[in-house]
N, C-alpha and C positions, 0 to 999 in steps of 0.2 A: 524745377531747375535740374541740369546735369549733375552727376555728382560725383569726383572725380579722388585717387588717393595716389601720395605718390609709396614708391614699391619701398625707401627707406623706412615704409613709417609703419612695415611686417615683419615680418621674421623669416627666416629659411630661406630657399632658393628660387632665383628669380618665377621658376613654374610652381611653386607652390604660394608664391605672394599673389601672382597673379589666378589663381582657380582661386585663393578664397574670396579678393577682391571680387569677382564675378559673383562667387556665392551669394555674397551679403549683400549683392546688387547694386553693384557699382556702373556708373557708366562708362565710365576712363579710368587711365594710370596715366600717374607721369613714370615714366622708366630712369631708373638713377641711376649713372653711368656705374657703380661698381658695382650694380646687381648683372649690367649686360656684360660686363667686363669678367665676372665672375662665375655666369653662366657659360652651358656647354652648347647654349643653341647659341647658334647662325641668330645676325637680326633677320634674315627672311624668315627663319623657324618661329622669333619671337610673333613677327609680325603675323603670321596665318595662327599663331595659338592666339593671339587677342583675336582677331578674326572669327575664330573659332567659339569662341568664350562670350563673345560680342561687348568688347570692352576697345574703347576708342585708347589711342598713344597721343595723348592730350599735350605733352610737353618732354621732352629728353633735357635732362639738366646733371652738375650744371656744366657750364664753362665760365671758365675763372682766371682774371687775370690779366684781362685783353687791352682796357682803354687805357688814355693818357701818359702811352709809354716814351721812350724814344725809338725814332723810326725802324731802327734796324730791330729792336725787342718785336717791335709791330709786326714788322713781315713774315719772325719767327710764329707769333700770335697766329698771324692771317693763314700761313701755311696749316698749322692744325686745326684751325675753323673749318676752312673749307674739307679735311679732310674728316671732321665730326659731321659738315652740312652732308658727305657721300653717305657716312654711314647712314644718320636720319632720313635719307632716302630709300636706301636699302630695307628700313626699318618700317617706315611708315609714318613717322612724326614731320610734323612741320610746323613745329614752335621749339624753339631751345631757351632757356634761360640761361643769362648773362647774368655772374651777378660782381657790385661793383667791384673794382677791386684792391687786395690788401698789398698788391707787390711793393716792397720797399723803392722797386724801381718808378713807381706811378707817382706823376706832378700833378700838385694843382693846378688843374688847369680844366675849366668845364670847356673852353673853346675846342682846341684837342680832344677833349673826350669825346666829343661831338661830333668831330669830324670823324674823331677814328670810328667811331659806332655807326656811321654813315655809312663810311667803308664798308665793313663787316657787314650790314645789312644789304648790301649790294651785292657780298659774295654768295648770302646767306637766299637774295632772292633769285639766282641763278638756279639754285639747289630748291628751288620750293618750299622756300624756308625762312619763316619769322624771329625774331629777336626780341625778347622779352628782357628789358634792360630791369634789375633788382638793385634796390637800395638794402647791404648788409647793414645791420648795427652797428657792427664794428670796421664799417668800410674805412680804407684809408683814409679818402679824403669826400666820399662820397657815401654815406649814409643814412638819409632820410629819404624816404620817399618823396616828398617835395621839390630835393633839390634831383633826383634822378628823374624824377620831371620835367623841371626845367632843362637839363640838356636832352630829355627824346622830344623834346618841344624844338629843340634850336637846333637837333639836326634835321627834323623835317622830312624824316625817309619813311614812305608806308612800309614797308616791312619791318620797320623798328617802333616796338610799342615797348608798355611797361610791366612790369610784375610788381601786384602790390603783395605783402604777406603781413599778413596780424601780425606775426611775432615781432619783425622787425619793426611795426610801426608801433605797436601800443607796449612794447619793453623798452623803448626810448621815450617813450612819457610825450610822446607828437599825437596833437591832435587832428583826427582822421576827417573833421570836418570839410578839411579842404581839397580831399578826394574829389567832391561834387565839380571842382574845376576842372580835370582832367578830362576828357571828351569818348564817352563809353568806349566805343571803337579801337581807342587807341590803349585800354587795357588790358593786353593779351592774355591775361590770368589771373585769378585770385587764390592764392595759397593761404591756408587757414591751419594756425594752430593758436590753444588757448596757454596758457602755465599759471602756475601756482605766482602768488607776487611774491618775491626772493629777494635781496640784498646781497649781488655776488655776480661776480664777472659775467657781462652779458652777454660772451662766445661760451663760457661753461655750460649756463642758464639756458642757451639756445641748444646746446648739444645732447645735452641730459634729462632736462625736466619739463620739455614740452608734453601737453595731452591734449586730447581732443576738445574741440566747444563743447562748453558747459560744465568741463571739470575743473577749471583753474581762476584766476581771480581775475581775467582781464573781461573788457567789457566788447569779445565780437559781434556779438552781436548788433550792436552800434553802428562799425565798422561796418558791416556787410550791409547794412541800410545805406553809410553812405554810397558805396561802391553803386548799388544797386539802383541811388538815384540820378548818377552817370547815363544810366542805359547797358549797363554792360550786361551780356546776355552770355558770356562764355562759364563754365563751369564752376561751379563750390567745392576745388579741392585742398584739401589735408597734406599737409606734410608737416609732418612729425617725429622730431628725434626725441628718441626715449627708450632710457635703458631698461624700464620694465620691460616694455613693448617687444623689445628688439630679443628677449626670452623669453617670451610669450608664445602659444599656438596663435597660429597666423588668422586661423579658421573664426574663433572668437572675437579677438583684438578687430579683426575687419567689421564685425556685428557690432561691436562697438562702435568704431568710428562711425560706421550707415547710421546706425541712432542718433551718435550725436550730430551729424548735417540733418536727420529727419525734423529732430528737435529744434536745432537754428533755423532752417527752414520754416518751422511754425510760428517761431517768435520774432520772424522779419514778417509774418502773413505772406508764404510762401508755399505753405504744406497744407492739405486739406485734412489732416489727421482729424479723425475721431477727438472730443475734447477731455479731458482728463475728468476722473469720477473718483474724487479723494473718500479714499474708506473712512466709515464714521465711528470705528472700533474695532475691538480684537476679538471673533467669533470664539477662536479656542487656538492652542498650541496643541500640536501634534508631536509626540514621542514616536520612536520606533527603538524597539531593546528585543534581544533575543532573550530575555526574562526579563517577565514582570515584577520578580518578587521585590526585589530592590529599591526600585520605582513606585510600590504599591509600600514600601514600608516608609519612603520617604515621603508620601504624598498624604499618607495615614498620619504620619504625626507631624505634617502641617497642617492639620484639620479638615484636607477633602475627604470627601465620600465619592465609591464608585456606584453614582446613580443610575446606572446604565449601560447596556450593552450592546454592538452593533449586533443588525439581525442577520448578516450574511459574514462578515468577515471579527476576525479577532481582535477589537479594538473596543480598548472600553472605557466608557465617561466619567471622568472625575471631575467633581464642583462644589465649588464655593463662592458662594458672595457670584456677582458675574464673572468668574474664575474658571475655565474650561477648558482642562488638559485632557489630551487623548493619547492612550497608551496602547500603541498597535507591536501586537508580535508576529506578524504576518509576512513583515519583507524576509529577505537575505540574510542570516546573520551576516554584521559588520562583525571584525575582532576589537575597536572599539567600543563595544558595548552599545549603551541608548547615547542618541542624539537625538537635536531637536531638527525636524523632516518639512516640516510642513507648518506654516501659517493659516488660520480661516480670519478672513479679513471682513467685516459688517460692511457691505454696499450700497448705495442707493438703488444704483442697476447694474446689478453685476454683467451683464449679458453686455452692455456698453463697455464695461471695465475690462472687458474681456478682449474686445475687438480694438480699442484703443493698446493694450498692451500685443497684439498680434500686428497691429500696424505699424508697432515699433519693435519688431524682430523678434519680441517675447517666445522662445516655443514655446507652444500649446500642450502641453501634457492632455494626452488620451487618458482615463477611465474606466475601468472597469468597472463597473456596476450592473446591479441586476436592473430588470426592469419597473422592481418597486423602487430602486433607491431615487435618492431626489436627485437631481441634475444639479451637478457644482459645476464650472467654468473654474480652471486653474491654468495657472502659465506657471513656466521657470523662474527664478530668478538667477544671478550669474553665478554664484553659487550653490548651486543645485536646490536650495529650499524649494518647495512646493507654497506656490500664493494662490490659497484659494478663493473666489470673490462668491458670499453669501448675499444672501438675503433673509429677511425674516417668513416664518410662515404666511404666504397667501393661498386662496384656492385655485388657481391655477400653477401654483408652481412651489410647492410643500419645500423647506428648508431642510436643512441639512441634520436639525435635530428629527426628524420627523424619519429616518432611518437608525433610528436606535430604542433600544426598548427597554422601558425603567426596571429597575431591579426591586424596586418599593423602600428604598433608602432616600433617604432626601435629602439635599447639599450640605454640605459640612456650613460648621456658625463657627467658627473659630477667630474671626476677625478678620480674616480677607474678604476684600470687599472686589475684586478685579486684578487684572495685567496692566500694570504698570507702563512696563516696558519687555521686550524681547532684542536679546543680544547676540547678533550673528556673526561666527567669525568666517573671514573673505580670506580665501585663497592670496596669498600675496601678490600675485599679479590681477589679480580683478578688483582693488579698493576704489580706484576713482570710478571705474562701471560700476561695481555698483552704489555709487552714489547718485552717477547718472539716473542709471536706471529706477529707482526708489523712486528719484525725484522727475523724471520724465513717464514712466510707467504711470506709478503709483497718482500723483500729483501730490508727493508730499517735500514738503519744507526741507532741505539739507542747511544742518547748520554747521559751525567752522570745525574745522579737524584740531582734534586733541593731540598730542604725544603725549605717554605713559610712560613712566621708564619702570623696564618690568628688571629684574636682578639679571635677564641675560642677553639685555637691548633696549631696544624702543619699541611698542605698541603704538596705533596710530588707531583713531577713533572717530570714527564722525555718526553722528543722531540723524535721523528724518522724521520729521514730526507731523501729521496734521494739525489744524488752527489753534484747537481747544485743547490738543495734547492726548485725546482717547488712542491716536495709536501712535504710538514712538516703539524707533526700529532703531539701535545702536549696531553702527556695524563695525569692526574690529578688524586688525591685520595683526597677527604674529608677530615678534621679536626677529625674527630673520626667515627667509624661505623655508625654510624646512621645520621651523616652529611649528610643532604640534602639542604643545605642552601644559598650554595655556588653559585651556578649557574654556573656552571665553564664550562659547552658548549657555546662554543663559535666560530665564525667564523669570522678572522681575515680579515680585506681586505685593500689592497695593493694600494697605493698612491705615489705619487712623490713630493703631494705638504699636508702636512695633515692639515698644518693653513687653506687653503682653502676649503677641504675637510669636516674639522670642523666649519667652519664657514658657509659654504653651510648648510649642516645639521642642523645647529641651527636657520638659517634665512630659512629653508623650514617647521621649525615649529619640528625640531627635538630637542629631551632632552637629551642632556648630560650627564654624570654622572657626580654628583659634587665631585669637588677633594679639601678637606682642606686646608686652607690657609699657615698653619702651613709648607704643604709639601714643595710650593713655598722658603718658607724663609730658609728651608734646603738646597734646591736645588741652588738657591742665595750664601749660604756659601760652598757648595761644586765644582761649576762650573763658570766660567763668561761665560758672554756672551752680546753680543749685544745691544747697546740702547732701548727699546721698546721689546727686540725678550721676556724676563722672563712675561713681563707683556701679554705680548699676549699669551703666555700659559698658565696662570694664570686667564684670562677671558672664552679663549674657553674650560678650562679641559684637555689641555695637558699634558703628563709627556713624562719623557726626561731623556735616559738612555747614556753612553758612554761604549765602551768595545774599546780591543784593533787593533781592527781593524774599527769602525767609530761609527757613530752615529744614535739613536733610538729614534723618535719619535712617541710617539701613544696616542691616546683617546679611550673612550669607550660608547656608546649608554645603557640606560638604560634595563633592562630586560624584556621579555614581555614571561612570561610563563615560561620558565627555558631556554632560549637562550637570551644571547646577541652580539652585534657586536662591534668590534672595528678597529677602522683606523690607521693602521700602517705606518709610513714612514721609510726604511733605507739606511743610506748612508756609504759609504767606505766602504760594505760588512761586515755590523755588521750582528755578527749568533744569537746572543741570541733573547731572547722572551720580554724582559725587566721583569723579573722575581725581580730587584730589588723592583722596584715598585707595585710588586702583592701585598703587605702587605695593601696600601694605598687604590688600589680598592678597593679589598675584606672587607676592615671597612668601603669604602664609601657604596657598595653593602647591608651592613649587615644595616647600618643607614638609608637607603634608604628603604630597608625591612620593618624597624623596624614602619617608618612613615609611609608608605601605606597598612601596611598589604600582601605586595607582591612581 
């Protein structure tokens, strides 16, 4: 199917909404009157740069205000229609959206309305020009798509059809079922946005917190089946207001929205994408630090050993348990120190997992490698991590451990048994990409979003898990734009016993994160427990969460660069993160900061 965006739903000015549209391979825009109004081109100028670009003017929108007025308002109306139908000539568009309207002066009255849109549609087809009649939410007297239905039914004029749009229909709680009545033909367009489910004014809601399908909690996909079993054959476009967005690079935000119609597309059986190949584990975590020593002191007394080292480049293996950090001094120095660079993900077939994420806009990360090294397939993700898709050693196609050469030390025993989890924090304008993307990429599970309250805002938090849980990806967004404070990369690792784990670490000269005493005495009044068991969390920096299915215990390692680690234990198949307790880190984290400078 077409796929089409309108220019509201980018950033910057009308010629740079339009080249990235085009980039991310768009087939249309709809053009929004205050981008044309607040550009410097001419619409002839607009019209040969999509020309140019080869991107269709699918719709000019909107116009507002027109029906069930009284007569003399009307002819005011009719005067600047027809002089909106000369410029959409000029332009190249021949569909406008009408949407219904709020004026205090507008009667109930669907007869009038119907006439007057008859009208308008007859000035409209002089001009070469169609009238896409829209039910707003919050229309005066006309608001559902059903009943702006029924009057482009009862004026009867072919150049008056209708605009359905998700938001409007599935934020007023109208079921889309009875789309299938309307007669494909006469649906001049489909506008697609999804949102978060909200409790607050439905013009706010629509202005502010629209996102793309598949980030929000409505069900379009639904919706674009019914449309779909109409006949209607015209375009799958996006409009979307949203204040991320709208401070966002235009260039990105469009590689978004393409994903998310590639994705709806597949899940109406629409899209012939490659099918998703959910990783079946966590190969290894990738450091990058402009010194090692730090990282090799913190890693030393969580009980890895460096088993290994690459045979061409400076990166070297650390392990425990199935526990496999790689610690490369080879990029750039950052001036923040080590972060975590790069994921290796356990594939079935990475070489599909590759092509499915390329057919979903993924860049490819090129390779250097020699011609011994094993051949990895990596893409981006929207935050720059590196996701590498492995495999295990075969003879045709040697793994990734199969380019590293043992040191004759052998994995640390120290009680880590694996990766838990790995915690990535997202640029604030890419959280719901990348949640998409995880979940449309990857094929992994996204579950609800968390808020944190960190001492200087709110943290927002959402998990992607596969089935069994071997790889969970918590992804993270800052207290505010400019939040960098947080340190919220982190790499979880997997214990059975964490008292011992913690206590190793702290007698091998490792530092804890200190946890307030304060927390203890809450924790005291909220749980019992065991003779001795509160005070011994309370020495080594444990917290200690319960959910309904078992028990959460974790600590946490100080920061060294912009990564830390922490030692998880769960029992009785607890899924959470301990998310209750992020509040307490993140003020121990930020006091810890505040005293060392780091």
């Amino acid at each position: 199917m077409r796929t089409s965006i309108a220019t509201v739903s980018l950033s910057g000015s009308l010629t740079e909404k339009l080249d990235a549209a085009a980039r991310a391979g768009f087939d249309g825009v709809e053009i929004f009157e205050n981008d044309l109004l607040a550009s410097p081109l001419t619409p002839e100028d607009v019209r040969a740069r999509c020309a140019d670009l080869g991107l269709r003017i699918d719709l000019y929108q909107p116009m507002r205000d027109i029906e069930a007025v009284p007569e003399a308002e009307y002819a005011r109306n009719l005067r600047r229609a027809r002089h909106k139908f000369e410029l959409m000539r000029r332009l190249g568009a021949d569909t406008v959206l009408v949407c219904s309207s709020v004026s205090p002066q507008a009667v109930d009255d669907d007869a009038l309305a119907a006439e007057q849109l008859s009208r308008l549609a007859d000035a409209a087809r002089e001009s070469g020009v169609r009238v896409a009649y829209e039910a707003l939410a919050w229309g005066r007297h006309v608001s559902t798509y059903d009943h702006a239905w029924r009057i482009v039914e009862a004026a009867g004029h072919p150049a008056l059809g209708t605009c359905l749009d998700s938001f409007h229909i599935l934020s007023r709680g109208s079921d889309p079922k009875d789309i299938e009545d309307i007669p494909g033909e006469k649906i001049f367009i489909l506008q697609l946005a999804d949102a978060p489910l909200l409790a607050m004014d439905v013009l706010q809601w629509s202005r502010h917190y629209r996102c793309f399908p598949g980030q929000g909690g409505f069900d379009v996909a639904g919706l674009v089946r019914h449309v779909l079993a109409t006949g209607y054959d015209g375009p799958l476009s996006l409009e979307v207001f949203n204040d991320v967005f709208r401070q966002s690079e235009a260039g990105p935000t469009a590689v978004d929205a393409r994903r998310s119609l590639l994705l709806l597309q597949e899940e109406v059986g629409k899209a012939p994408l490659p099918g998703p190949v959910v990783p079946t584990g966590v190969a290894f975590a990738e450091l990058v630090t402009p010194d090692a020593e730090p990282l090799a002191a913190l890693l030393g007394a969580l009980g890895f050993t460096r088993t290994a080292r690459h045979r061409g480049k400076p990166v070297g293996l650390w392990e425990q348990g199935d526990a496999r950090i790689l610690v490369n001094t080879g990029p750039a120095v950052r001036r923040d120190g080590a972060r975590l660079a790069a994921i290796g993900l356990e594939s079935p077939d990475p070489a599909a997992a590759a092509r499915r994420a390329e057919a979903l806009l993924a860049p490819v990360l090129p390779r250097r490698r020699a011609p011994e090294d094993a051949p990895l397939d990596a893409v981006a993700a929207p935050d720059g991590t590196e996701l590498f898709f492995c495999a295990g050693d075969r003879p045709e196609r040697p793994g990734w451990r199969a380019d590293f050469e043992d040191t004759g030390r052998p994995p640390g025993q120290a009680g880590i048994r694996g990766i838990d989890h790995v915690a990535l924090t997202q640029p604030w304008h890419h959280f719901d990409e990348a949640a998409l993307f995880h979940r449309g990429v990857l094929g992994l599970h996204a579950q609800e979003s968390v808020d944190v309250a960190d001492p200087y805002g709110l943290m927002r938090s959402r998990a992607v898990t596969n089935a069994d849980g071997s790889v969970r990806i918590a992804l993270t967004v800052g207290a505010a734009p400019t939040d960098d404070t947080v340190h919220a990369q982190h790499i979880a690792l997997a214990t059975d016993d964490v008292v011992a784990a913690a206590r190793r670490f702290r007698d091998a000269g490792g530092s804890p994160l200190p946890v307030p005493a304060n927390y203890y005495d809450d924790l005291a009044a909220r749980f019992e427990f065991a003779d001795g068991e509160l005070e011994t969390y309370r020495d080594l920096g444990i917290l200690y969460d319960r959910d309904a299915h078992g028990v959460f215990r974790h600590c946490y390692t100080r920061t060294v660069g912009r990564v830390f680690f922490e030692l998880v234990q769960r029992d009785g198949g607890y899924r959470g993160y301990g998310a209750v307790n992020a509040p307490v880190r993140l003020a121990a984290q930020h006091a810890v900061r505040a005293l060392t400078g780091g």
